[in-house]
C-alpha positions as CSV (number, residue, x, y, z in Angstrom):
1,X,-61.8,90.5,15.3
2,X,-64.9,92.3,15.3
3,X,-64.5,96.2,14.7
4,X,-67.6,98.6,15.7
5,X,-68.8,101.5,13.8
6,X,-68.4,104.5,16.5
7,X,-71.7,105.6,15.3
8,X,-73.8,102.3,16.5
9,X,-71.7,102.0,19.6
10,X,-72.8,106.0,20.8
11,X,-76.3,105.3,19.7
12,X,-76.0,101.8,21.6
13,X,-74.9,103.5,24.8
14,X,-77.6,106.6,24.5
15,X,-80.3,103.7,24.6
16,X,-78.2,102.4,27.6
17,X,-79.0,105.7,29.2
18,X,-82.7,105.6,28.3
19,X,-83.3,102.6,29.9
20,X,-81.7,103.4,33.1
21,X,-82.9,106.0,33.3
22,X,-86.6,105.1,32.5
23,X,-85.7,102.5,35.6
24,X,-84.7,104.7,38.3
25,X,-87.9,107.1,37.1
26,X,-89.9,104.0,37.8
27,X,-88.4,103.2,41.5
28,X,-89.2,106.4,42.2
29,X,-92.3,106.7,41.0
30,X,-93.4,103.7,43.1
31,X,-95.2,100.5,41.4
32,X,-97.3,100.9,38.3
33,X,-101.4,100.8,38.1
34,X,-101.4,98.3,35.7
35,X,-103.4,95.2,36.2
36,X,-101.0,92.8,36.0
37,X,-99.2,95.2,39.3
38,X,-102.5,95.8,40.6
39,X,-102.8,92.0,41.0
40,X,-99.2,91.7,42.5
41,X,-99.9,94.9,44.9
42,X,-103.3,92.8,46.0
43,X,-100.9,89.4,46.1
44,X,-99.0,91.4,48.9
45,X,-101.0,93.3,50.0
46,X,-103.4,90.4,51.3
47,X,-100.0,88.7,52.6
48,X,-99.1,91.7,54.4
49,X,-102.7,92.3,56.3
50,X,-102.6,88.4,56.7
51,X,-99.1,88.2,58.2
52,X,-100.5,91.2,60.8
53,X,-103.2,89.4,62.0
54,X,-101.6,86.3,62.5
55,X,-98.6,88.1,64.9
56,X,-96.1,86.0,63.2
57,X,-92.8,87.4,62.1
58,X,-91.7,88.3,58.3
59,X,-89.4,85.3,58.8
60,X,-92.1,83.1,60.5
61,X,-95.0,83.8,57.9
62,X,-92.4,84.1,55.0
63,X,-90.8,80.3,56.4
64,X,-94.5,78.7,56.4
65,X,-95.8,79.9,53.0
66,X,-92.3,79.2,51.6
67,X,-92.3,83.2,50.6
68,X,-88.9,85.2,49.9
69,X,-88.6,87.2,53.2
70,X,-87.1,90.2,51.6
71,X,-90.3,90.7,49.3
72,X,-92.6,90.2,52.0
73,X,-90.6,92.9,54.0
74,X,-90.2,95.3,51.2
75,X,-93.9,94.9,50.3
76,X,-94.7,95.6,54.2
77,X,-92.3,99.0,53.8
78,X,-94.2,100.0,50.4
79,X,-97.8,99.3,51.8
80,X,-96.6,101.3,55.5
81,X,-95.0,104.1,53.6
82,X,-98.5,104.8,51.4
83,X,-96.4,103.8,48.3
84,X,-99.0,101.2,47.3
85,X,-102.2,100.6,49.0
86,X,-104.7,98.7,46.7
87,X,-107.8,97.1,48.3
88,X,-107.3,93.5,47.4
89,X,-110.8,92.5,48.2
90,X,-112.0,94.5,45.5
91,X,-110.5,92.7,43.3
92,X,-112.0,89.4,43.8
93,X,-113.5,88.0,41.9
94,X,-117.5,87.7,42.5
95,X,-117.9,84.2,43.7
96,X,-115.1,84.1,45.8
97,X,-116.1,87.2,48.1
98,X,-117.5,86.5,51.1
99,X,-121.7,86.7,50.8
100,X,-123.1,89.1,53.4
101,X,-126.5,87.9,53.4
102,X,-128.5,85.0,52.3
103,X,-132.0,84.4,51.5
104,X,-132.4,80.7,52.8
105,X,-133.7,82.2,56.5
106,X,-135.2,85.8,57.0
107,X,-135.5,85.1,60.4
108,X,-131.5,86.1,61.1
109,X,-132.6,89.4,59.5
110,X,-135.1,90.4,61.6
111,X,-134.4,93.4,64.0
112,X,-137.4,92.8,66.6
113,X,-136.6,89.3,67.4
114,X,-135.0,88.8,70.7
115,X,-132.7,85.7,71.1
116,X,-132.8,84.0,74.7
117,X,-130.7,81.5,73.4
118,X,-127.1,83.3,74.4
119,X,-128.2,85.6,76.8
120,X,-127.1,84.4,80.6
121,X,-129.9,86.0,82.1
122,X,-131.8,83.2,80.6
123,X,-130.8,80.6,82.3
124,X,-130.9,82.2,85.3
125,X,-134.0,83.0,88.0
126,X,-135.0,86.5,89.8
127,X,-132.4,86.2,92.3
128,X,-129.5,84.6,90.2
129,X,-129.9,80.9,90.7
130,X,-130.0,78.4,87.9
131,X,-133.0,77.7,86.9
132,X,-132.3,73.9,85.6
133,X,-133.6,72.5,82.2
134,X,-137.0,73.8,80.9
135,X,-139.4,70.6,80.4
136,X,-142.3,70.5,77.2
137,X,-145.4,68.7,77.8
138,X,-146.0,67.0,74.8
139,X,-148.8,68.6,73.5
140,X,-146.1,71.6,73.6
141,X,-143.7,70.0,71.5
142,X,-146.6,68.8,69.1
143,X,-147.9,72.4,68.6
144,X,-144.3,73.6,67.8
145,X,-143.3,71.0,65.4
146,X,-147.0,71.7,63.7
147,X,-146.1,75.9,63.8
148,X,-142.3,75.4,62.1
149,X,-144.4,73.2,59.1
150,X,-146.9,76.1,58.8
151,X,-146.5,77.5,55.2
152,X,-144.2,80.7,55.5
153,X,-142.7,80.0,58.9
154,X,-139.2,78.7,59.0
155,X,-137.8,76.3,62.0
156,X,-135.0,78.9,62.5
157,X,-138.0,81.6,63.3
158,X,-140.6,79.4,65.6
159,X,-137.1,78.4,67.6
160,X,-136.1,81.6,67.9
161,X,-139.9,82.6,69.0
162,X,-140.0,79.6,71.2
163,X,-136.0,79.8,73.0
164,X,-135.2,76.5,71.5
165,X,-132.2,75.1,70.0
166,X,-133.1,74.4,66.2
167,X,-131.4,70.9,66.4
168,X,-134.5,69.6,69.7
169,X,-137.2,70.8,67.2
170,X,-135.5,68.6,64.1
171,X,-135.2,65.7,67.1
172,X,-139.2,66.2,67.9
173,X,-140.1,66.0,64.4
174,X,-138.2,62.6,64.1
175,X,-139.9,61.1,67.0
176,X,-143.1,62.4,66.0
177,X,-142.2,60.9,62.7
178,X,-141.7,57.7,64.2
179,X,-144.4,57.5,66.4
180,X,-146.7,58.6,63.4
181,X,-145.3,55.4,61.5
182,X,-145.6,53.3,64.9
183,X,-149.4,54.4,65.3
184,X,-150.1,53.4,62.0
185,X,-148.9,50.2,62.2
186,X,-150.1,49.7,65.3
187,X,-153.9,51.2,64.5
188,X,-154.1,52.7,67.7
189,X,-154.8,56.2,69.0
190,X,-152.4,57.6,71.5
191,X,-150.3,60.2,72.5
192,X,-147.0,60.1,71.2
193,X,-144.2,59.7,73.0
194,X,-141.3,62.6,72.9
195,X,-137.7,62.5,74.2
């Protein structure tokens, strides 16, 4: 048998106190800035905006991620209620954030070029009939395979220029390719031949 000194058991229950106390302060306070909540607000928060977006219910998206449903629904209250709002793509990391812009074409970034390519009037004539398939002569499909290797012009840019698909001009330079290799063997002069 085990007696206690009164003194350690009123200390014992004053800490007690201070700890649920210090608890109910913090569930009324909302959740902490810390990082390591920071990083579980974001976890939720990206769940939450995710779970939206997908029209799903709590119990459908919580089911196919094999999350708890009442977290995902208290998490959805908190983030609702303003109680914790973090922007989760902020804290991404660097590499994993989406890149806005690229430097491989600067054609895309161009304001005054106009693209034919997705507009439906087109492919259509004056008075709203189709106008077919445009045909190249071949000294037109030379001259625009010859512009898109022109130093400081870029296949995505003369197709753009031109209302071509990028993947016909990479199919005429093939067959001019081959035709090149064809002459040469050959040793004769000649037009070459284009799809």
């Amino acid at each position: 048998m085990v007696l206690a000194d009164p003194k350690a058991l009123q200390i014992q229950r004053e800490l007690d106190a201070e700890v649920r106390r210090k608890r109910h302060e913090r569930k009324r306070k909302g959740p902490s800035l810390d990082k390591h909540c920071q990083v579980v607000q974001a976890f939720w928060a990206m769940h939450i905006e995710a779970m939206i977006w997908s029209g799903l219910s709590i119990s459908e998206y919580a089911a196919g991620l094999h999350l708890a449903p009442y977290s995902l629904r208290k998490w959805r209250d908190r983030i609702e209620d303003g109680e914790a709002d973090p922007d989760w793509r902020a804290l991404l990391h660097p590499s994993a954030r989406p890149k806005l812009s690229t430097g491989v074409s600067s054609a895309a970034k161009e304001p005054g070029v106009e693209n034919g390519l997705t507009e439906a009037s087109a492919a259509l004539g004056s008075c709203g009939e189709h106008v077919g398939r445009r045909r190249f002569t071949d000294e037109e499909k030379r001259a625009i395979v010859e512009q898109s290797g022109l130093p400081g012009s870029t296949p995505a840019e003369v197709c753009r220029r031109r209302g071509i698909v990028t993947s016909m001009l990479f199919r005429w330079r093939a067959y001019c390719k081959q035709c090149e290799r064809r002459n040469d063997s050959n040793h004769t002069a000649g037009s070459a031949a284009y799809a």
